[in-house]
C-alpha positions in Angstrom: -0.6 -32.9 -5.7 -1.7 -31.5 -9.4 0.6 -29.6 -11.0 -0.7 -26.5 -12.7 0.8 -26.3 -15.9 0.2 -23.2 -18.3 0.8 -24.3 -21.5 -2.5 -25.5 -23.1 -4.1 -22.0 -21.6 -1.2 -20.1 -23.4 -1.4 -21.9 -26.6 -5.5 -21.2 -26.5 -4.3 -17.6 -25.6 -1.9 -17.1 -28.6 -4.7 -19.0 -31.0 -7.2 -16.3 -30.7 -4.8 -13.7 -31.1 -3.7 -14.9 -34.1 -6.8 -14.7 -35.5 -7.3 -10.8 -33.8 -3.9 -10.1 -35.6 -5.1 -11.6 -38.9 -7.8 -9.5 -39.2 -5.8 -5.8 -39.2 -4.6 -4.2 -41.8 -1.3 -3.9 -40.4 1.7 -6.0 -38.7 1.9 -4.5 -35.0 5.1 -3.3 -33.4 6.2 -4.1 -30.3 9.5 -2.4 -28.7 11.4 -3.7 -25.9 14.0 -1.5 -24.4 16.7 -3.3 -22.5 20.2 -2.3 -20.4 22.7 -3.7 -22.1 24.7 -4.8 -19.6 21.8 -6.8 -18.4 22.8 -10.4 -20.1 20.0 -12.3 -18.5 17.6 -9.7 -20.1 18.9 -9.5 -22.8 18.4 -13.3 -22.9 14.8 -13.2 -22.1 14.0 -10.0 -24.5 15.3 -12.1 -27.2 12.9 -14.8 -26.7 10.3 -12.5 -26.6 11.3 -11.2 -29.9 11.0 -15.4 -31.0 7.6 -15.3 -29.4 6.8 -12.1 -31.4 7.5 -13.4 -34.8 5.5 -16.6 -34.1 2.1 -14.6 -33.4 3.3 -12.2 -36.6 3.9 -8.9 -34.5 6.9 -7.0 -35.6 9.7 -6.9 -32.6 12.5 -4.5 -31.7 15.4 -4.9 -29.3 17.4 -2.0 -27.8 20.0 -2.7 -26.3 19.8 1.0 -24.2 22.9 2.8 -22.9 22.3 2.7 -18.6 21.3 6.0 -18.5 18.6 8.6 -17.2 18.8 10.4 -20.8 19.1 7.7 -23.1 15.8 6.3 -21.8 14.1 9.3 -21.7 15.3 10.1 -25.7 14.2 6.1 -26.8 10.9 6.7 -24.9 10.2 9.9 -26.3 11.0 8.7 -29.8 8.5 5.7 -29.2 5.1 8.1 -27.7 5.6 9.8 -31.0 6.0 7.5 -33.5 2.4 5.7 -34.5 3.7 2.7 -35.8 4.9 1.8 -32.7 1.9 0.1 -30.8 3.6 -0.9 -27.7 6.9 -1.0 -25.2 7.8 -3.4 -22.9 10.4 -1.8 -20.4 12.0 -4.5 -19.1 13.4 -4.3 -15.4 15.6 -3.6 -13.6 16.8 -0.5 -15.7 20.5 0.4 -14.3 21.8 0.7 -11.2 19.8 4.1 -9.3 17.2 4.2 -11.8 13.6 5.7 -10.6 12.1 2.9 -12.6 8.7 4.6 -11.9 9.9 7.9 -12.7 11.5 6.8 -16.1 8.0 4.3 -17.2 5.9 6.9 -16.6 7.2 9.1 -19.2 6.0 6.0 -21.6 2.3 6.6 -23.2 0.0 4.3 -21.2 -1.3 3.2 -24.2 1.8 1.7 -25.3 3.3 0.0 -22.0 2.3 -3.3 -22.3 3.2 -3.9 -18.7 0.4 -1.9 -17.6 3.1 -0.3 -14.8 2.1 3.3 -15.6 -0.3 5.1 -13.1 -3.4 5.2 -15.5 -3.2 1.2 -16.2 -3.0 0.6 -12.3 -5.3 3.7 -11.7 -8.0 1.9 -13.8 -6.9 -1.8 -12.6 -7.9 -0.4 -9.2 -11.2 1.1 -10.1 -12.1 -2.1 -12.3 -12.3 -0.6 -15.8 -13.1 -3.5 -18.4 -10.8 -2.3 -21.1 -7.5 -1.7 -18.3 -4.2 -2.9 -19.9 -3.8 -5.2 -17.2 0.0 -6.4 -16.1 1.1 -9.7 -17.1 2.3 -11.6 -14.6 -0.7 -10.9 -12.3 -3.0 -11.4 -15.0 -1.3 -15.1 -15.9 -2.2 -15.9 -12.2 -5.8 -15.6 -12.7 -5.7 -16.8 -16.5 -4.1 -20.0 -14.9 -6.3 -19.9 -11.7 -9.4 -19.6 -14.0 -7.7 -22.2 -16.7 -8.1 -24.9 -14.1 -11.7 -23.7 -12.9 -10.4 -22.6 -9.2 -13.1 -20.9 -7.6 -11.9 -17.1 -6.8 -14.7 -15.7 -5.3 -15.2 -15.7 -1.6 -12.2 -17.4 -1.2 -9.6 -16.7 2.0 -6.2 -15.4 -1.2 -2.7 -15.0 0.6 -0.8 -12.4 -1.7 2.6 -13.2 -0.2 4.5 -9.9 -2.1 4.0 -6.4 -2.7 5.4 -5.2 -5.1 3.9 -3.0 -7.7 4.8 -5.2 -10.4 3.3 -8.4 -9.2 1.8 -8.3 -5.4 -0.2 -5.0 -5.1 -1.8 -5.5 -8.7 -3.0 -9.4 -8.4 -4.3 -8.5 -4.8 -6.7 -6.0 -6.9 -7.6 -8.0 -9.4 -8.2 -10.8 -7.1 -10.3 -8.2 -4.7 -12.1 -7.5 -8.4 -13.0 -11.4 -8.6 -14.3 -11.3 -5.1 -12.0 -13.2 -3.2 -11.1 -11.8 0.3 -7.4 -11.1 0.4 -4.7 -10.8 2.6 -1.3 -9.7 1.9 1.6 -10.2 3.7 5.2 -9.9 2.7 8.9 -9.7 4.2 8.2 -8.0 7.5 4.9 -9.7 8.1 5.5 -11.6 11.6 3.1 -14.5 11.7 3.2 -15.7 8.7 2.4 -19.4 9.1 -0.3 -18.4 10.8 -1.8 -16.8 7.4 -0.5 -19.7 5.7 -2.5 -22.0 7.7 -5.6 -20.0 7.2 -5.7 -19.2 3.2 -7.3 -21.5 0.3 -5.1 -20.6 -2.0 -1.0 -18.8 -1.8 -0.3 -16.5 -4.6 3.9 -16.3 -4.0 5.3 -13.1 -5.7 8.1 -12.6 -3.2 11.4 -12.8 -5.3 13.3 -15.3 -3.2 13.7 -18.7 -3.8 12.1 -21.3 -1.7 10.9 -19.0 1.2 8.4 -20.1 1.4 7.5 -23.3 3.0 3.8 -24.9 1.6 4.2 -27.4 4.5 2.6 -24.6 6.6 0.0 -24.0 4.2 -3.7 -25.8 5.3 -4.6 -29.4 3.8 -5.4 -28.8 0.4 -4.8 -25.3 -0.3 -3.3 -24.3 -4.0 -0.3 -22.4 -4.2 0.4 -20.5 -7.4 4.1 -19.3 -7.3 5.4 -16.8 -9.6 8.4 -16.5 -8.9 11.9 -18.2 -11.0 15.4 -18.7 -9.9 18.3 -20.2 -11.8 20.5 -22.0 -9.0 23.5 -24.5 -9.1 21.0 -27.5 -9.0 18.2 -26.1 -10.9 15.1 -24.0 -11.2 13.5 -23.3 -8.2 10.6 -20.5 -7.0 9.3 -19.1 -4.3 7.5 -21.9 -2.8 9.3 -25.0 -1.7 6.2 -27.4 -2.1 4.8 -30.1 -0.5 2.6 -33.1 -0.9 -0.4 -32.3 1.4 -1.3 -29.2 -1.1 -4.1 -29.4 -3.6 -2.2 -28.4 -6.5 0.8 -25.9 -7.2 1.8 -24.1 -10.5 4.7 -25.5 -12.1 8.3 -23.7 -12.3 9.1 -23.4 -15.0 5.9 -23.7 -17.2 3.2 -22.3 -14.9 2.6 -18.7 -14.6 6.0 -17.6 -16.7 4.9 -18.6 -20.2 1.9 -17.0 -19.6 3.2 -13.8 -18.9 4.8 -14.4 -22.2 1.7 -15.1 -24.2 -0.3 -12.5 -22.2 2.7 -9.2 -22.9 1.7 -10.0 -26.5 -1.9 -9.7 -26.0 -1.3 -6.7 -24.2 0.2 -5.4 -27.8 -3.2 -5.9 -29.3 -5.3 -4.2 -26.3 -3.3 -1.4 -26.4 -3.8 -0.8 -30.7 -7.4 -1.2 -29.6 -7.5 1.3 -26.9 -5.2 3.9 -29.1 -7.4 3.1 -32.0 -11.3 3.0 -30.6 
């Protein structure tokens, strides 16, 4: 079993986005806003901020008050200020946030996520320049980093969520691949398992599911991280009859990394064509 490892593609990534950075006449800006009650993301932001700094893009982190308003004024403050070329949003919010409600106040030109309706709107309809999200677009970057054929493939999107599940199973309908998803309620699900080339695991819970269920040889790339007692796990507990799996951590997670920076540079471009 090959483990799918996304570090070289991420490194290749960040290389030629240096050398798009080095040619403007300006340092971008990226903003992340943050609840800051939220340790763990604040954690994370701040290695994104590291990650920032290497690729020279400018990096701010707000620590937001977990509130309706103060998101609304910080997000407000970023639309109209046009030094400010993008904003990560980082999830969850605060406890009863309409995260949807509260992004799409963002400009779409500046949410690096690509969660706002016109990303997804033109994700959907397959328009080239579309600031794509990140962790569905490290799942192809790494699927397409290894040479795994996409099209006309039998894809299992187990997940849907808007974040990660409904958008891959787009962009992997864009590819050609014929998709399936399935998700928490689905009721045969080793039945799909058995059937599908390759697993795409977006489900948020740690090690449900079982790749022994999966056909001989099928490639499973799981994007999903959990910090337990005994170590990192994702959603896939894996097996040794599958082709290949991605690697947690250090498959699709570093990607996403690389790739919300790139997103920084597509949107200046699409604000500035």
């Amino acid at each position: 079993m090959e483990l799918l490892i996304g570090k070289e593609i991420s490194n290749k990534i960040r290389e030629e986005l240096k050398g798009n950075l080095s040619k403007l006449d300006r340092k971008l800006k990226l903003v992340c806003l943050v609840n800051k009650e939220d340790a763990s993301s604040i954690g994370y932001s701040r290695s994104q901020g590291k990650l920032a700094s290497t690729l020279g893009i400018d990096y701010e982190l707000i620590e937001m008050e977990p509130s309706k308003e103060a998101y609304e004024k910080e997000i407000k403050r970023i639309n109209e200020d046009c030094l400010i070329d993008g904003c990560l949003i980082t999830r969850p919010l605060f406890k009863g946030a309409n995260e949807e409600e509260i992004i799409s106040l963002l400009d779409p030109l500046k949410d690096v996520d690509g969660m706002n309706a016109l990303s997804l709107g033109e994700l959907f309809i397959n328009k080239e320049e579309a600031i794509k999200p990140a962790t569905p677009r490290a799942i192809l970057e790494l699927l397409k980093g290894y040479n795994i054929e996409i099209k006309g493939k039998d894809i299992l999107v187990v997940g849907r969520s808007i974040s990660v599940g409904k958008p891959v199973a787009i962009m992997l309908l864009n590819e050609h691949a014929t998709v399936t998803i399935a998700h928490t309620r689905t009721l045969d699900l080793d039945a799909k398992l058995s059937r599908a080339d390759i697993v795409v695991a977006a489900v948020g819970r740690p090690h449900i599911i079982d790749s022994s269920k999966c056909k001989e040889g099928a490639i499973v790339i799981d994007a999903g991280i959990h910090y337990l007692e005994d170590g990192i796990v994702g959603d896939v507990l894996p097996n040794e009859k599958l082709k290949a799996i991605s690697k947690v951590p250090g498959g699709v997670g570093i990607l996403t990394s690389t790739l919300i920076m790139d997103n920084v540079y597509r949107c200046y471009l699409r604000r500035n064509k």
